[in-house]
C-alpha positions as CSV (number, residue, x, y, z in Angstrom):
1,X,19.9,-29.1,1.3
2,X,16.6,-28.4,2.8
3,X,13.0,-28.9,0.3
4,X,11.4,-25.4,0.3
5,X,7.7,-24.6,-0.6
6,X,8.0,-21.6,-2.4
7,X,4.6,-19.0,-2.8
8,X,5.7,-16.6,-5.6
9,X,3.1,-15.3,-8.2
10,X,5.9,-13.0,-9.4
11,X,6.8,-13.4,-13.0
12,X,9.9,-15.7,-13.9
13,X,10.9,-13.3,-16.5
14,X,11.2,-10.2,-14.0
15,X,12.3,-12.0,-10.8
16,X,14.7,-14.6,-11.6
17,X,14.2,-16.8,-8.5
18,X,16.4,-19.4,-10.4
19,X,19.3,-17.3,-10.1
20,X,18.2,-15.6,-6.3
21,X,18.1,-19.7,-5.3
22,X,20.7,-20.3,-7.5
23,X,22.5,-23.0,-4.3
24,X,19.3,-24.2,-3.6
25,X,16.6,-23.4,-6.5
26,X,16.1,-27.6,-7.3
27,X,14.9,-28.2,-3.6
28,X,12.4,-25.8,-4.4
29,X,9.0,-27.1,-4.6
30,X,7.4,-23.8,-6.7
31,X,3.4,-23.1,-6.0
32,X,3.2,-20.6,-8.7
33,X,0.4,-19.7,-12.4
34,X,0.4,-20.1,-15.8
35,X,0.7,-16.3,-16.4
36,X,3.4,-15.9,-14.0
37,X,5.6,-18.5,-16.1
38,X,4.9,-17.1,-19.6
39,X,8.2,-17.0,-21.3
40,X,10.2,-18.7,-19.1
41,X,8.7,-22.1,-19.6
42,X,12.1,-23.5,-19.8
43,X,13.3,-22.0,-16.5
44,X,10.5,-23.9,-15.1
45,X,11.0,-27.5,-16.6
46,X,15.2,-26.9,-15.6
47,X,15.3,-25.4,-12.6
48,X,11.7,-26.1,-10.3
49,X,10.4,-29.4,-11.6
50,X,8.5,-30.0,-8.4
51,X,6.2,-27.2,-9.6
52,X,2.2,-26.7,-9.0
53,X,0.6,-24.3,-11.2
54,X,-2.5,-23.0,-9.8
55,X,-5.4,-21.1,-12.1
56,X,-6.8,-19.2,-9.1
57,X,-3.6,-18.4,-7.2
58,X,-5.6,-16.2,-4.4
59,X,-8.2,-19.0,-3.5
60,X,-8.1,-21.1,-0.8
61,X,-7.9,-23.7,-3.1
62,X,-4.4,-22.7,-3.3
63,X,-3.3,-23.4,0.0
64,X,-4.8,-26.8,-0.6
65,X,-2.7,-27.5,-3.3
66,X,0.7,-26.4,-1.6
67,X,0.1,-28.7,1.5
68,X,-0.3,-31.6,-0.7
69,X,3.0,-30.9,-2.4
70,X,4.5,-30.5,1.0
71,X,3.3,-33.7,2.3
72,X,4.2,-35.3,-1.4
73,X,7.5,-33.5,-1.4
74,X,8.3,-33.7,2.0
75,X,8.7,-29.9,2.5
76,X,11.2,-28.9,5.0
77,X,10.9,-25.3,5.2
78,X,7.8,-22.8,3.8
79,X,8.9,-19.3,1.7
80,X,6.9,-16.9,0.3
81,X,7.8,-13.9,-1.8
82,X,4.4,-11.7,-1.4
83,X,3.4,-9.7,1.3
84,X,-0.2,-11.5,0.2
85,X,1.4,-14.7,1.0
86,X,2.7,-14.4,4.5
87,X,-0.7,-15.5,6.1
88,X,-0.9,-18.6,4.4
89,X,2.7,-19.7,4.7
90,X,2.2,-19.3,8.2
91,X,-0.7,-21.4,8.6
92,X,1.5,-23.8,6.1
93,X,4.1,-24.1,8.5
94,X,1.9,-24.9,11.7
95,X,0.2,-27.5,10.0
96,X,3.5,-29.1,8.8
97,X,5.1,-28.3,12.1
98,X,7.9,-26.5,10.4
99,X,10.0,-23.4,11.5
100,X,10.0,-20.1,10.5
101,X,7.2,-17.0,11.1
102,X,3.7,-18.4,12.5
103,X,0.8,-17.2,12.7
104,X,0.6,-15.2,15.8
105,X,3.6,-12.9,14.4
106,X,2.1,-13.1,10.6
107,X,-1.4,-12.1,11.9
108,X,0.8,-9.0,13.7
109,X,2.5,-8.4,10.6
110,X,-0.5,-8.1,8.6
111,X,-3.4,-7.5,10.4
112,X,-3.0,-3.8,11.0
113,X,-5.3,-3.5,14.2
114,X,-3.7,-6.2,15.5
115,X,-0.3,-4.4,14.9
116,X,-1.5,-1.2,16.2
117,X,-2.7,-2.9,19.1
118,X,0.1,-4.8,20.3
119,X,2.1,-1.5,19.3
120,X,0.1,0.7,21.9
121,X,0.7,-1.6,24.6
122,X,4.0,-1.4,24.2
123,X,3.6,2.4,24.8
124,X,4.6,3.1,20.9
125,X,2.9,6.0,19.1
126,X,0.2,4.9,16.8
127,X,-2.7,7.3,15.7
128,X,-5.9,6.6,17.2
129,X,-8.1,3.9,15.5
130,X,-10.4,1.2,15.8
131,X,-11.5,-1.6,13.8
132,X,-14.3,-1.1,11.5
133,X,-16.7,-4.2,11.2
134,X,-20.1,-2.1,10.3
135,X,-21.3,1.4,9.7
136,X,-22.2,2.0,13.0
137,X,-18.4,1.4,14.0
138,X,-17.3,4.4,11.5
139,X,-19.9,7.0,12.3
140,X,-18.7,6.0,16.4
141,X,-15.2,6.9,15.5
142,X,-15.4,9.8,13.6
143,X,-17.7,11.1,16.8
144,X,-15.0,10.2,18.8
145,X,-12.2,11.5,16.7
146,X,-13.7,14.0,14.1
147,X,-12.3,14.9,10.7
148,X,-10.2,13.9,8.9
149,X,-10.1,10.3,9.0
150,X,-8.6,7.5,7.0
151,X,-10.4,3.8,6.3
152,X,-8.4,1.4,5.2
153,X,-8.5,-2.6,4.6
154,X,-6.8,-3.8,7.5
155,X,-5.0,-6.7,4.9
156,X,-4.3,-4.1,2.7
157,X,-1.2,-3.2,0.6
158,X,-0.2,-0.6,-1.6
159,X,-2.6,1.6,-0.6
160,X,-5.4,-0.7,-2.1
161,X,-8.8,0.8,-0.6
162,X,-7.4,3.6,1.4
163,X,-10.2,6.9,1.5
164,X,-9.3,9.8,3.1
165,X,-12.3,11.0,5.0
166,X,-13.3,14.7,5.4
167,X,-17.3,15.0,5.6
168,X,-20.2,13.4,5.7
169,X,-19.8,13.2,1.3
170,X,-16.7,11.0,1.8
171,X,-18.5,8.5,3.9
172,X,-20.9,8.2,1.7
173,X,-19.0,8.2,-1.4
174,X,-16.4,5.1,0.3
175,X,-20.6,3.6,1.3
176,X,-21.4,4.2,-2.4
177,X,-18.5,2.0,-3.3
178,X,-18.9,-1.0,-1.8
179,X,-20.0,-2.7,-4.7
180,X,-17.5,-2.3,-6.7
181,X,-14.8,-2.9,-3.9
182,X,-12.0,-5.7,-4.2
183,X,-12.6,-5.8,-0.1
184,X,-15.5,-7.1,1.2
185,X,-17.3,-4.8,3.4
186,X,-17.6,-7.3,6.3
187,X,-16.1,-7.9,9.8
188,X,-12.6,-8.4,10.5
189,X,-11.7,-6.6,7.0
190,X,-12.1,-2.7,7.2
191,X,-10.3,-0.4,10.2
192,X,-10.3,3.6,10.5
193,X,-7.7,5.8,12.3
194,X,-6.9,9.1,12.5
195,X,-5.5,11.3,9.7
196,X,-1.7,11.7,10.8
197,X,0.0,15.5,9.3
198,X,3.8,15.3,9.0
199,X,6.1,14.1,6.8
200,X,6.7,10.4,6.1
201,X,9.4,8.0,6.1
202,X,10.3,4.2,5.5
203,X,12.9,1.9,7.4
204,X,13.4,-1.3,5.2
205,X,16.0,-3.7,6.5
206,X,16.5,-7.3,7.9
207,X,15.2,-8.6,11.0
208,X,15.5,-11.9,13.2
209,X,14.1,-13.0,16.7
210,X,12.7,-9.9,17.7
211,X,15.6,-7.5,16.7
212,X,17.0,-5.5,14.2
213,X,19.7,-6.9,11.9
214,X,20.7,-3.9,9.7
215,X,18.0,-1.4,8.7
216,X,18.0,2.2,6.9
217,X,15.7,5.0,7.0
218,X,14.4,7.2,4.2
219,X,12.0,10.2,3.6
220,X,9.1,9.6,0.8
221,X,8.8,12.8,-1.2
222,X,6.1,13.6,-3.6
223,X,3.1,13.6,-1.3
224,X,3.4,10.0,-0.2
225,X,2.1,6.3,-1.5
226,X,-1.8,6.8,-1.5
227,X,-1.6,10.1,-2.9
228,X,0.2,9.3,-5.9
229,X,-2.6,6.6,-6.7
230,X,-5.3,9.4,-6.0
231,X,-3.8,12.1,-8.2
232,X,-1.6,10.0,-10.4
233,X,1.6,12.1,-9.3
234,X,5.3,10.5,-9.2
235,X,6.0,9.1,-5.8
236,X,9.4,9.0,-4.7
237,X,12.1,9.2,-1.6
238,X,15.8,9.6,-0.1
239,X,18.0,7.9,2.2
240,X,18.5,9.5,5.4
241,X,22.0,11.2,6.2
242,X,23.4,9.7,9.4
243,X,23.0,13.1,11.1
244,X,19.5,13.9,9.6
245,X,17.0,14.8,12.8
246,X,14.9,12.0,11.7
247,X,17.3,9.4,11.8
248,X,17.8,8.7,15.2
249,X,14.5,8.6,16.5
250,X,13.1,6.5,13.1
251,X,15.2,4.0,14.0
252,X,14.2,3.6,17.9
253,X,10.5,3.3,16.5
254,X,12.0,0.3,13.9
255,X,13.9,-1.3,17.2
256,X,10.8,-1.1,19.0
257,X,8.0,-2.1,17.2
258,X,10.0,-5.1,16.1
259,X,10.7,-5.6,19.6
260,X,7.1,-5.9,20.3
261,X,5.1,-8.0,17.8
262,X,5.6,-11.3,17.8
263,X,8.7,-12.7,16.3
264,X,10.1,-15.1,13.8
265,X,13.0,-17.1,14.5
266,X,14.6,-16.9,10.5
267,X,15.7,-13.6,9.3
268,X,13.0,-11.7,7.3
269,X,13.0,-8.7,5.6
270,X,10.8,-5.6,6.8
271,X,9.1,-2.5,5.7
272,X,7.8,-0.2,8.0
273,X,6.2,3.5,7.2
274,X,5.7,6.4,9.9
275,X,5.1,9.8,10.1
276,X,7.3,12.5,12.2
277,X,5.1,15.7,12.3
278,X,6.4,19.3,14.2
279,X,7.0,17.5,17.4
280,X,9.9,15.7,16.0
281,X,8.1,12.4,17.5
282,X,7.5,9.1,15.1
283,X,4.1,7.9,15.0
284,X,3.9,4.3,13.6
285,X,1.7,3.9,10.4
286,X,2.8,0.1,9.9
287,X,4.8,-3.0,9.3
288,X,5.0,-5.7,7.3
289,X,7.1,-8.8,7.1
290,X,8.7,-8.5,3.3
291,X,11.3,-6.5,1.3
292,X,9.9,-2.7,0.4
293,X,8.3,-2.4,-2.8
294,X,9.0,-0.2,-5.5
295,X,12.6,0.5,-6.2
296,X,13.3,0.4,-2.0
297,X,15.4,-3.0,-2.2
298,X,17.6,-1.8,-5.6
299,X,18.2,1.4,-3.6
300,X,19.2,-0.1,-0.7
301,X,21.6,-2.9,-2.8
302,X,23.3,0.1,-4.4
303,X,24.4,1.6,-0.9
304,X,24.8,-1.5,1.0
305,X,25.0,-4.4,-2.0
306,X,22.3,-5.9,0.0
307,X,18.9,-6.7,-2.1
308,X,16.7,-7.3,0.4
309,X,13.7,-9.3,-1.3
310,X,16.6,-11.4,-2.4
311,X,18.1,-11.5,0.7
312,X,14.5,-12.3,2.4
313,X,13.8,-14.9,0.4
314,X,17.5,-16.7,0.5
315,X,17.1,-16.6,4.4
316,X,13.8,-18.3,4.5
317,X,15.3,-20.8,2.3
318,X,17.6,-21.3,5.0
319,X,20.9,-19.6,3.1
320,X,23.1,-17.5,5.4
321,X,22.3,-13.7,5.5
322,X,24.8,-11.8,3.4
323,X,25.3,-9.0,5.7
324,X,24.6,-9.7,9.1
325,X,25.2,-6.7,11.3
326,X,24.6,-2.9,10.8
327,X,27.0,-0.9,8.5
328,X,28.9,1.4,9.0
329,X,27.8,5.0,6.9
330,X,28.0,4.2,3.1
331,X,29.9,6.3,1.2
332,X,27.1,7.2,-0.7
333,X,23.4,7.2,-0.4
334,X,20.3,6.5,-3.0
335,X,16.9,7.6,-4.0
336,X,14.5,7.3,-6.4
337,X,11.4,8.0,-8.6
338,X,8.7,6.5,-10.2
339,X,7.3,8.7,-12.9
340,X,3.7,7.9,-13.4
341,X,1.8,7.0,-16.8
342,X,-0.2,10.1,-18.3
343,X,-3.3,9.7,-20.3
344,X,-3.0,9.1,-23.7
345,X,-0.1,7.9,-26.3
346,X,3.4,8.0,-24.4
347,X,5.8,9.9,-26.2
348,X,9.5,9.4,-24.3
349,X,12.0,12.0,-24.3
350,X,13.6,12.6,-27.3
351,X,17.4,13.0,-25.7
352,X,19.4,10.9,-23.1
353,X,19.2,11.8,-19.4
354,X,21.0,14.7,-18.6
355,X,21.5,13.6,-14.9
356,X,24.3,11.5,-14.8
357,X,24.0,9.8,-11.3
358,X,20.9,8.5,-12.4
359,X,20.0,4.8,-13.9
360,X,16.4,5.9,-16.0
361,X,14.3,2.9,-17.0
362,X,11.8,3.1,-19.5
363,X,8.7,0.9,-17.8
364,X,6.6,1.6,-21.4
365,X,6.7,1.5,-24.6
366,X,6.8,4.6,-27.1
367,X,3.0,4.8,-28.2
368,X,1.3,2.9,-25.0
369,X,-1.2,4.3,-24.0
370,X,-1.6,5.3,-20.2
371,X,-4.3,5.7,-18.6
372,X,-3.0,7.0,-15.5
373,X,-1.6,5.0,-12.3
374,X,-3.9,2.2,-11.7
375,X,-1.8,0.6,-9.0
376,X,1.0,1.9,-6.5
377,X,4.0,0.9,-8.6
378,X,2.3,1.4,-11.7
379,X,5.3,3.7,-14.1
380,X,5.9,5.0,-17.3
381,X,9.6,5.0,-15.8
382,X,11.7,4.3,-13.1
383,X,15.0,6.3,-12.1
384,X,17.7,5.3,-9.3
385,X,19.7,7.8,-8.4
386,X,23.5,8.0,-6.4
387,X,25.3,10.5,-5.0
388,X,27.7,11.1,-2.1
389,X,25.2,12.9,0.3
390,X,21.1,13.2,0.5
391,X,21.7,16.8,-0.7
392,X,23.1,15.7,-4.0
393,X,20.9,13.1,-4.6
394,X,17.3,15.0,-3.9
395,X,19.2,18.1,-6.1
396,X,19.6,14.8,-8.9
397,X,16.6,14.2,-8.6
398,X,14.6,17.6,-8.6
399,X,16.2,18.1,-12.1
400,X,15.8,14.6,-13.5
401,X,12.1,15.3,-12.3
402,X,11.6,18.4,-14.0
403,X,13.3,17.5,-17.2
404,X,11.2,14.6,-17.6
405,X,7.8,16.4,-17.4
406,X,9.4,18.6,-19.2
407,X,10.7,16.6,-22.3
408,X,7.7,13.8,-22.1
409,X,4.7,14.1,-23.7
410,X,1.1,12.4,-23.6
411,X,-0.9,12.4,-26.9
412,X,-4.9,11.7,-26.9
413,X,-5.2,8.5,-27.9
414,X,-7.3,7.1,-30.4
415,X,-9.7,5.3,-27.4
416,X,-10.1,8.7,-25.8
417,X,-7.7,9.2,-23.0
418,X,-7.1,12.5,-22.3
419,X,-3.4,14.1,-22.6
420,X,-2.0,14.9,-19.3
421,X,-0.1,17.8,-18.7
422,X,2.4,16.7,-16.2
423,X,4.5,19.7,-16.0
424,X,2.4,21.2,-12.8
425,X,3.4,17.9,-11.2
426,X,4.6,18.3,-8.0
427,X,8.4,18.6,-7.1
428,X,10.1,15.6,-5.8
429,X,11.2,17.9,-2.5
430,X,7.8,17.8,-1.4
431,X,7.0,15.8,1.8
432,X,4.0,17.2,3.0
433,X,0.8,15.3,4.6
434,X,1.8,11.6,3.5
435,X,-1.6,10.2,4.7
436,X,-1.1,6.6,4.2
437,X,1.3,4.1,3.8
438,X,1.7,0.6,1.6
């Protein structure tokens, strides 16, 4: 059995990697923190003695730590479970020498002007941008290009930094900010491209050497990811039908965008995000080497009993993939919704779900108080839904959407925070100008 040096700052108590490794989780050599192990102390002790519990898990003194483990352990393969990790398990592995994604196709898989780059050589669609390493670079582009315009971290994920640009207020406003930003403001971290109308779409799936092992389109609703940060709205999406428009084209763009970065010899999961405006065309927003986030991978395990972050990780750990070829059409398809926190004390609905193809999952407790979505994935509940066509499910999921603003309710709390009234929320059929992706 192979020794695996595992990245994962996920919780033990919400992503059982004991029972995801479960033929191979004592070879694992866990680089983990305190927090992330906090009830599940005894998970740790039985199943990843060769542990290293790190205080600062995003400083470089991190990556310290894991090669020394490595070297101690004698590491045969690298794994990480974070798309903030695939950088550093890269550099892990050419240091060690040791299979698996290196940095040339990590740096493509994260670096989004390196993507977009390598992506418009290949004579893929990608909107027009440029990296952004001072002001002067900015105020060039939007000369070039005009408004609007979107700046972005080019690390980035879940939408963390995106600002929609539209005048001369909203460059200073994202100038004003730079305090106060998680993101330096220096070279080699900021980009700026063009803002992209149409509606958007994800293809998650596995990949390996260049190629596509089994992927599956779907169509965000709700006015996309960085929207539902910016106006604290429920984001959700749908699987594509076989014979959608989208379909066939969305999955050309997966085939050859994977075709062109740099590739990995293990399987990996991916996650890419692209807009198809009235042309019918796909225009690439980006990629990235890990499982989709929110409920993508559940979605995808009820239709194809395939969860790809489990999946993902069990491949880098060198177990065989589960499914390795495309399927044929499921029988059914999947979508779902994440309802966002309101302001103020959360008052659930009083009676069951009335939809019954849908799993609803309370994410807080009756009495927390919200403060509104502070982060992409961020819920006051979560709802997978399951029917026999895409029809079905987004008609599901339109009435599971407006019975729950309907029969929830936001009280102002004691600190202040302002009730919400969510029942001018959006419906979850609306697709329109999805401006940014994870």
């Amino acid at each position: 059995m192979p020794k695996v040096l595992l990245f994962s700052r996920q919780p033990l108590t919400g992503r059982p990697l004991h029972e995801w490794l479960d033929d191979t989780a004592d070879s694992v050599v866990l680089v983990t923190t305190p927090k992330a192990v906090e009830g599940a102390e005894d998970v740790l002790a039985e199943h990843f003695p060769m542990h290293r519990l790190v205080p600062d898990y995003h400083s470089w003194a991190t990556e310290r730590v894991a090669e020394e483990a490595a070297r101690t352990y004698g590491a045969d393969l690298v794994a990480s479970t974070s798309e903030s990790d695939v950088l550093r398990a890269a550099r892990l592995r050419a240091r060690l020498g040791l299979p698996g994604q290196l940095p040339d196709s990590a740096t493509a898989y994260r670096d989004k002007v390196v993507m977009k780059r390598i992506a418009r050589e290949a004579g893929i669609r990608v909107p027009a941008f440029t990296a952004v390493d001072s002001v002067a670079d900015l105020l060039d582009f939007l000369d070039r290009t005009g408004w609007p315009a979107v700046v972005k971290p080019r690390f980035g994920a879940g939408s963390e930094g995106v600002a929609v640009l539209r005048g001369p207020e909203d460059v200073a406003a994202f100038l004003d900010r730079q305090r106060a930003a998680d993101v330096p403001y220096l070279p080699g971290q900021w980009m700026a491209e063009s803002f992209v109308h149409g509606d958007f779409f994800h293809v998650d799936g596995i990949m390996r050497d260049g190629r596509v092992v089994h992927s599956w389109p779907a169509r965000y609703n709700g006015g996309g990811i960085a929207q539902r940060v910016w106006d604290d709205s429920h984001v959700s999406s749908v699987m594509l039908a076989p014979d959608d428009p989208a379909f066939t084209p969305l999955a050309g763009l997966t085939r050859d965008v994977i075709a062109a970065l740099p590739a990995a010899p293990h399987p990996l999961a991916f996650h890419l995000e692209a807009w198809i405006g009235a042309d019918g065309e796909p225009v690439l927003c980006e990629i990235a080497s890990r499982a989709g986030g929110a409920l993508i991978a559940e979605a995808y395990e009820r239709v194809f009993g395939v969860q790809l972050a489990k999946e993902g990780l069990r491949a880098q750990c060198g177990s065989a993939l589960t499914l390795a070829g495309q399927p044929a059409a499921p029988a059914e398809l999947a979508g779902w919704i994440l309802f966002p926190p309101g302001y103020g004390a959360f008052v659930p609905p009083a009676g069951p779900c009335p939809v019954p193809t849908a799993q609803l999952t309370h994410a807080m407790a009756p009495g927390a108080v919200g403060r509104g979505v502070e982060h992409l994935t961020h819920a006051a509940a979560t709802a997978l839904v399951a029917a026999g066509s895409a029809e079905e499910v987004r008609k599901d999921m339109e009435e599971l959407t407006r019975w729950w603003y309907d029969a929830t309710d936001w009280v102002r709390g004691s600190d202040g925070s302002d009730a919400s009234d969510a029942s001018d929320a959006s419906d979850a059929s609306d697709a329109s100008d999805a401006s940014d992706a994870s």
